[in-house]
C-alpha positions in Angstrom: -65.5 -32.5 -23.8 -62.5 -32.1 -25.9 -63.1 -29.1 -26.8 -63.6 -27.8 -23.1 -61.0 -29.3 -21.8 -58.5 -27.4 -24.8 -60.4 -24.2 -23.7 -59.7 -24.8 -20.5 -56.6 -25.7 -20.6 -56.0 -22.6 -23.3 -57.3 -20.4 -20.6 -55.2 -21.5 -17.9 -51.9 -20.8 -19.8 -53.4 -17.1 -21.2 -53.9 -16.9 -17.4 -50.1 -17.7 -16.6 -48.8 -16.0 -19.2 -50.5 -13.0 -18.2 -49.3 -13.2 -14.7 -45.9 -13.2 -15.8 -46.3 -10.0 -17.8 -47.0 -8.8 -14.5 -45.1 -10.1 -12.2 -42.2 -10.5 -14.1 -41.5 -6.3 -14.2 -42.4 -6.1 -10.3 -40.2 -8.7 -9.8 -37.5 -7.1 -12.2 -37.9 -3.8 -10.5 -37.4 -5.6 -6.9 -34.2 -7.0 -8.0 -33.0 -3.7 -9.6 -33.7 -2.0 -6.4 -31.7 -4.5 -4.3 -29.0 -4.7 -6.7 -28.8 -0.7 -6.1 -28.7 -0.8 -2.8 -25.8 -3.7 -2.8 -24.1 -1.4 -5.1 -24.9 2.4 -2.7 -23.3 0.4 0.5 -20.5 -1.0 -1.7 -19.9 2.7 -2.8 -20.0 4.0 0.7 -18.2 1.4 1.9 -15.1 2.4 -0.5 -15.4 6.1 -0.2 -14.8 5.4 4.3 -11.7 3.4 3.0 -10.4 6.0 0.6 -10.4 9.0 3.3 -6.8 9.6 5.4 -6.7 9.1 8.5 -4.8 10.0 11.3 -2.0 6.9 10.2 -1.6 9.1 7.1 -1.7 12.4 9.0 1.5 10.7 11.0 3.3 10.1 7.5 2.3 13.8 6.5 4.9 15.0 8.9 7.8 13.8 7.1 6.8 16.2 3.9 9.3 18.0 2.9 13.1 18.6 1.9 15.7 16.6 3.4 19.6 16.5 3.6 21.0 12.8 4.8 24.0 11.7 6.0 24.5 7.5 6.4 26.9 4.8 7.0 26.1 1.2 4.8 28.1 -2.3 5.3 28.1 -4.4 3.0 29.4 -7.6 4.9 29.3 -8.1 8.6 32.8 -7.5 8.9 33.0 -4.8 6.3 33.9 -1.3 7.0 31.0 1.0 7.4 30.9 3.1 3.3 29.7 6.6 4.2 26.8 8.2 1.9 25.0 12.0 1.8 22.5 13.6 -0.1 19.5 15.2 -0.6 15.5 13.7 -0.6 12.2 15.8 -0.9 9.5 13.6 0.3 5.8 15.1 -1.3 2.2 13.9 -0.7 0.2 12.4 -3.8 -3.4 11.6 -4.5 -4.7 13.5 -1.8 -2.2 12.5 1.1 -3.3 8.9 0.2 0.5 8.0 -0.3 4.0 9.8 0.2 6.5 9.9 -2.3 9.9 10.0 -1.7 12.6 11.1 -4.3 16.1 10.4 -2.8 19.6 12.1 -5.0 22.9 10.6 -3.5 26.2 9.7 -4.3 26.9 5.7 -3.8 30.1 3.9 -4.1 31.2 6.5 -6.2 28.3 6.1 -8.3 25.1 8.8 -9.1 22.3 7.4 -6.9 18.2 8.0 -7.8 16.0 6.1 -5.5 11.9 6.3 -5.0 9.9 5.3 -2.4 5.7 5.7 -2.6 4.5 5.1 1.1 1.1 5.1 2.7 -1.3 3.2 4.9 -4.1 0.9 4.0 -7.0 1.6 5.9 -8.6 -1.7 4.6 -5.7 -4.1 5.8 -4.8 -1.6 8.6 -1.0 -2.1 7.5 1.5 0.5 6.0 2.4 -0.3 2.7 5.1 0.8 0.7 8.0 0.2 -2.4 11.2 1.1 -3.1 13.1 1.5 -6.4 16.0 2.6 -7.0 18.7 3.7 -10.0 21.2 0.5 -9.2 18.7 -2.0 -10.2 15.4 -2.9 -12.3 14.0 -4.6 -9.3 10.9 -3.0 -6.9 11.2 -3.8 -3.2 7.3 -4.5 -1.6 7.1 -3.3 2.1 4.4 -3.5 5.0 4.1 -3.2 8.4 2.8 -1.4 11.3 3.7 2.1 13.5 4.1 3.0 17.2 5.1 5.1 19.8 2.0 7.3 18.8 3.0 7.3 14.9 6.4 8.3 15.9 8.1 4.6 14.5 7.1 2.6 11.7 8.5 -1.1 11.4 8.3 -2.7 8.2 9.1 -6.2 6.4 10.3 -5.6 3.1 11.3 -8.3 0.4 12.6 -8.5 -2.9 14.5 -11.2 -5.0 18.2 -10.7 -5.5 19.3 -11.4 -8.7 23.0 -11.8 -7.5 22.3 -14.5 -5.0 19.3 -16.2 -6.6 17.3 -16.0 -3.6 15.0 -13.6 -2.2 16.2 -11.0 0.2 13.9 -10.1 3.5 14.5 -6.9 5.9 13.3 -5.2 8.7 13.5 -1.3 8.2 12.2 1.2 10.7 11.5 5.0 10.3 11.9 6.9 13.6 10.5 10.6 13.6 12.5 12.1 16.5 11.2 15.4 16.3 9.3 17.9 13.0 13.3 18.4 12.0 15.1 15.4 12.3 14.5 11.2 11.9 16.5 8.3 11.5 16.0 5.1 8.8 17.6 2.1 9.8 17.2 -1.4 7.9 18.3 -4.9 9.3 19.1 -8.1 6.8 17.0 -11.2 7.7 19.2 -14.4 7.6 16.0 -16.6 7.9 16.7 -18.3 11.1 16.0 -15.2 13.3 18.8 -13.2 13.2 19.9 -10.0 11.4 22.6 -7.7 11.0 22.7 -3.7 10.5 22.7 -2.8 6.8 22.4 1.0 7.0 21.3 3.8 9.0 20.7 7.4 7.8 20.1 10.7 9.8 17.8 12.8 8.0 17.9 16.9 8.4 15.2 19.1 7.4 16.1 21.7 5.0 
């Protein structure tokens, strides 16, 4: 009887053993091919994401070379400093983003400054930063357009290292026509209000 019952029992775990062989591959396979498909609407899901739409279509109209002409204060009861120059704005990584590469004079000083804007089709936000030659800081905007693509608000923040705080400001891009817009930024105080930092009055070349 002992001896049965070890053959049967010997039997029973050849028998399991040998349907895991075959199983286990079917069941492999079955989790490879989900694990694909996961992966093939993941894919296609980022490649929809990653194609311009008609938000970056709206920044492609601003591509090109620019002369400037702008007034900065730098308290509320400051006189208004005058500024010109000269910024060529070019379109990157397939009109993904927009680069802006601004040449000025500044308080008497050579000014460089570079902006990379685009729109996340993800977030459905435009996103953007700002460096410039008078600091080793990088300004983090986003926002939103209107008017048919025609103005874009944004909330940009960075932290001053002047004041120990961080600095918030609401800046907005109007395109008035394929020649001509107009960039105008606002200082946050925090409690609601603001006050007129600069404008500038762009030109096509």
């Amino acid at each position: 009887m002992k001896r049965i019952r070890f053959g049967l029992l010997a039997l029973a775990i050849v028998i399991g053993l040998t349907g895991l062989a075959f199983a286990g591959p079917e069941h492999e396979h079955k989790g490879e091919e989900q694990a694909g498909s996961h992966e093939a609407e993941m894919m296609e899901a980022w490649a929809k994401l990653a194609v311009p739409g008609e938000h970056h279509a709206h920044l492609a109209k601003t591509v090109g070379s620019w002369e400037f002409t702008g007034k900065a204060w730098m308290a509320p009861d400051a006189p208004a400093m005058d500024s010109s120059g000269t910024a060529v704005v070019e379109s990157i990584l397939g009109g993904r983003f927009f680069q802006m590469t601004a040449n000025s004079n500044f308080m008497g000083q050579e000014f460089q400054g570079i902006g990379i804007e685009g729109y996340d089709n993800g977030q459905k936000k435009h996103i953007g930063v700002w460096f410039d030659s008078m600091g080793t800081l990088m300004a983090i905007a986003e926002g939103d357009c209107s008017d048919g693509g025609k103005v874009t608000t944004t909330y940009m923040s960075f932290f001053d290292p002047m004041a120990g705080v961080e600095k918030k400001y609401r800046n907005v891009m109007t395109l008035i026509d394929e020649n001509a817009m107009k960039y105008e930024s606002y200082e946050l105080d925090g409690d609601g209000g603001e006050r007129k930092l600069m404008e500038l009055a762009y030109t096509r070349i």
